[in-house]
N, C-alpha and C positions, 0 to 999 in steps of 0.2 A: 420596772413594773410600776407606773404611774398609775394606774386605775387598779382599785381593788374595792371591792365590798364584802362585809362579811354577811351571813344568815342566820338570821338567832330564830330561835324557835320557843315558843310558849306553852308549857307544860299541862296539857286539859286538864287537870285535876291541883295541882298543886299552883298555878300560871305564875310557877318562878320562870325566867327566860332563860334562856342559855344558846351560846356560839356553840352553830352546829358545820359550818362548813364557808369558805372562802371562795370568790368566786375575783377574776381575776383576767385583765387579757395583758398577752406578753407575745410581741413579732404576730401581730394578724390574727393572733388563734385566742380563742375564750377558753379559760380552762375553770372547770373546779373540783374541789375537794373539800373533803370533808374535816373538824376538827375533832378535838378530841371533847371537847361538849358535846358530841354525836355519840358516843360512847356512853358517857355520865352522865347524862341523861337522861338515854331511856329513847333517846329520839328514833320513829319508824324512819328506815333510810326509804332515800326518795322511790318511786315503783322503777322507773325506767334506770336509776341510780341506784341501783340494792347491791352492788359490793363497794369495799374501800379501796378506793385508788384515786387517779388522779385523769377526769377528763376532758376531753379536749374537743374543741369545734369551731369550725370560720365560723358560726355562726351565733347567736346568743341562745341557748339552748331555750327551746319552746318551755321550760317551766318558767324560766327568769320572763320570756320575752314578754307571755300572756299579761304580766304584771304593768307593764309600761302603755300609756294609752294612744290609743289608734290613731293614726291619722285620720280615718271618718269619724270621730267623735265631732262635734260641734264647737265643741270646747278648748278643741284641741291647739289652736293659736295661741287663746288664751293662754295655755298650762307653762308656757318659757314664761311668760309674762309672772304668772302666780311663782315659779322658780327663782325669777330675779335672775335667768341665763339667754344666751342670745342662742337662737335655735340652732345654728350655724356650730356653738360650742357642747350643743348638747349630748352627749355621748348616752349610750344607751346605760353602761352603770351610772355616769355621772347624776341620771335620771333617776335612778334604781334609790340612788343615795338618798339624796333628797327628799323625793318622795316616803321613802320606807317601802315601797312594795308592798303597801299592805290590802289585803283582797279580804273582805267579810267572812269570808266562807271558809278561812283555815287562820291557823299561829303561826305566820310567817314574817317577819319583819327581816330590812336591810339597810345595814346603815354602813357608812364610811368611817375607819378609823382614825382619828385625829394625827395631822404630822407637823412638827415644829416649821413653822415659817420661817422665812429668810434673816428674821430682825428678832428670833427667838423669842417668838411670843404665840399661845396657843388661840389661834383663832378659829372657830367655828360657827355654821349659817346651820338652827335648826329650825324643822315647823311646831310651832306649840303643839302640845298633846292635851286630849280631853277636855278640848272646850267645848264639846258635841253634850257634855254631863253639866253644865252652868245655866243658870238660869239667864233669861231673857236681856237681862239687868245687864250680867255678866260681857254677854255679846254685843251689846249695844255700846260698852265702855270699849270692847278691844276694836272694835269698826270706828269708835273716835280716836284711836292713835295713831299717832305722829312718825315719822320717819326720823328716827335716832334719838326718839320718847327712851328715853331710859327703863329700864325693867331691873326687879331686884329676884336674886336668889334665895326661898325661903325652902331649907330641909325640911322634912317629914318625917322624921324615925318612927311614929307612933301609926303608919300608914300600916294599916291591916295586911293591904298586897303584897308591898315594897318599903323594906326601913330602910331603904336608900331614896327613897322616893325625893323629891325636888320639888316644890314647888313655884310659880314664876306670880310674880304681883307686880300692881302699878304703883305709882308715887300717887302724889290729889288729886283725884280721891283715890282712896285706897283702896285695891280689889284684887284679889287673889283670881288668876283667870285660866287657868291650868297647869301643866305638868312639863317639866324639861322630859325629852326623851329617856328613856330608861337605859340605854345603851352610853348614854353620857353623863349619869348621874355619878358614877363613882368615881370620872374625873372630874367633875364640880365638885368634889366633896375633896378630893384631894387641895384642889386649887383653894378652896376657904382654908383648910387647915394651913397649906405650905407656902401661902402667898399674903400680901399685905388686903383684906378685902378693901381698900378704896382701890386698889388696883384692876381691881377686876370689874372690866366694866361691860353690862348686859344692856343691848338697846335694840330697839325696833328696827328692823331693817326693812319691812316690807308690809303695807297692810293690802290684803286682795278681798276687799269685801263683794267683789262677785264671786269670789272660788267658794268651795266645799267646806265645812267650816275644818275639815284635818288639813285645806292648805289656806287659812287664813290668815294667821299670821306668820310670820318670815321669822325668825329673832336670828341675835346675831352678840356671840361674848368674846372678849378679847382679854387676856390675861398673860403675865408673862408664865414663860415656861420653868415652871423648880427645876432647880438641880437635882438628878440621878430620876426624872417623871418620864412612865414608858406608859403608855395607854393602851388598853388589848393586851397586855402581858401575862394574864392568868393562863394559867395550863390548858385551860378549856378552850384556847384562843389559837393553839399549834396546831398546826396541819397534821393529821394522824400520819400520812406518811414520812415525815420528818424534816422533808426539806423541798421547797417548792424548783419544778423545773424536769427533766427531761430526766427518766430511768433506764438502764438495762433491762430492762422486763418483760416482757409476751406484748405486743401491740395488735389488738382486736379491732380493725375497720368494720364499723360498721354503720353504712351511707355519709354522710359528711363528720360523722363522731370517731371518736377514738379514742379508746379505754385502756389506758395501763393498769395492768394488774401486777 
């Protein structure tokens, strides 16, 4: 099971986030399910997805798909481009990743779970957050960096939203330019406490000053992996049905989907 994403969900009233379900392809077939952050949280299950189980389809289910952008968009060559992926490589979660999935009009975010690399080290490619909120000043400093411009990790406990919150800055001159992803802030906070910080090194991987400013910058940290560090490991992050994969249970065809109950 090489591709997987999970779906966090942002709370309208409280907008803590929370893992609400895994989405996943294994032998040709998309499958998903929901976690246990769909429970504890309160989260509406999806309309056409309103019970717990486990489903399945050749095809990327038209809620995920609508996320990923069209080939008649204009832009659309561009978007591997702004990705830093060769279109050829681009799979439809690998997209989903990346991007985040995120559509104006609902609290839906997707991101990909961190997995130790070959030479045990945690590397990860995210897009900055909320530099859409910085002033003019702000954007014009991240449209002048560099490809492997160094970035530093600055916490936020005192963030109203988020006291996991992360902030990202530049070296000279100094400018605080948004937010690490919220879905990877508690393993940066790990990685400062359980690693040497000169070790951990954040840089520019990609500036796309034609994109959108949610895919402007690329970034990209490398850090070794601590001993006994699992990422997604909260309770909220298990599949409610316990174990991913193929059940004894009622199988529901219906048109290319298929529902275990």
């Amino acid at each position: 099971m090489n591709e997987q994403i999970y779906v966090a969900w942002r709370h309208p009233i409280k907008r803590s986030w929370h893992p609400v379900g895994l989405l996943y392809l294994k032998d040709n077939l998309y499958h998903f399910v929901y976690t246990k952050g769909a429970l504890t949280s309160g989260f509406p299950l999806f309309p056409r997805m309103s019970k717990i189980g486990e489903y399945y389809s050749t095809e990327l289910f038209p809620l995920f798909c609508n996320r990923i952008m069209s080939e008649k968009r204009p832009e659309y060559k561009n978007y591997f481009k702004w990705l830093n992926i060769k279109q050829e490589d681009a799979s439809p979660l690998k997209m989903l990743g990346l991007t985040e999935g995120i559509k104006p009009t609902d609290h839906l975010e997707f991101f990909q779970c961190p997995v130790k690399s070959d030479d045990n080290q945690y590397k990860v490619a995210f897009m900055l957050h909320g530099l859409q909120y910085f002033p003019a000043n702000v954007i014009q400093r991240v449209n002048e960096l560099k490809e492997g411009e160094s970035l530093y990790l600055v916490p936020d406990p005192q963030n109203h939203w988020d006291g996991s919150a992360i902030m990202l800055r530049t070296d000279d001159p100094v400018y605080s330019i948004g937010y690490c992803p919220r879905y990877l802030s508690q393993d940066f906070i790990k990685l400062l406490k359980n690693s040497d910080v000169s070790d951990i090194k954040v840089s520019v991987k990609k500036v796309n000053k034609d994109a959108p400013l949610s895919l402007r910058l690329l970034c990209q940290i490398i850090a070794p992996w601590p001993n006994d560090f699992q990422p997604c490991d909260q309770e909220d992050f298990a599949p409610i049905i316990g174990k991913l994969g193929l059940f004894e249970n009622e199988v529901v065809a219906t048109r290319n989907l298929l529902v275990i109950r």
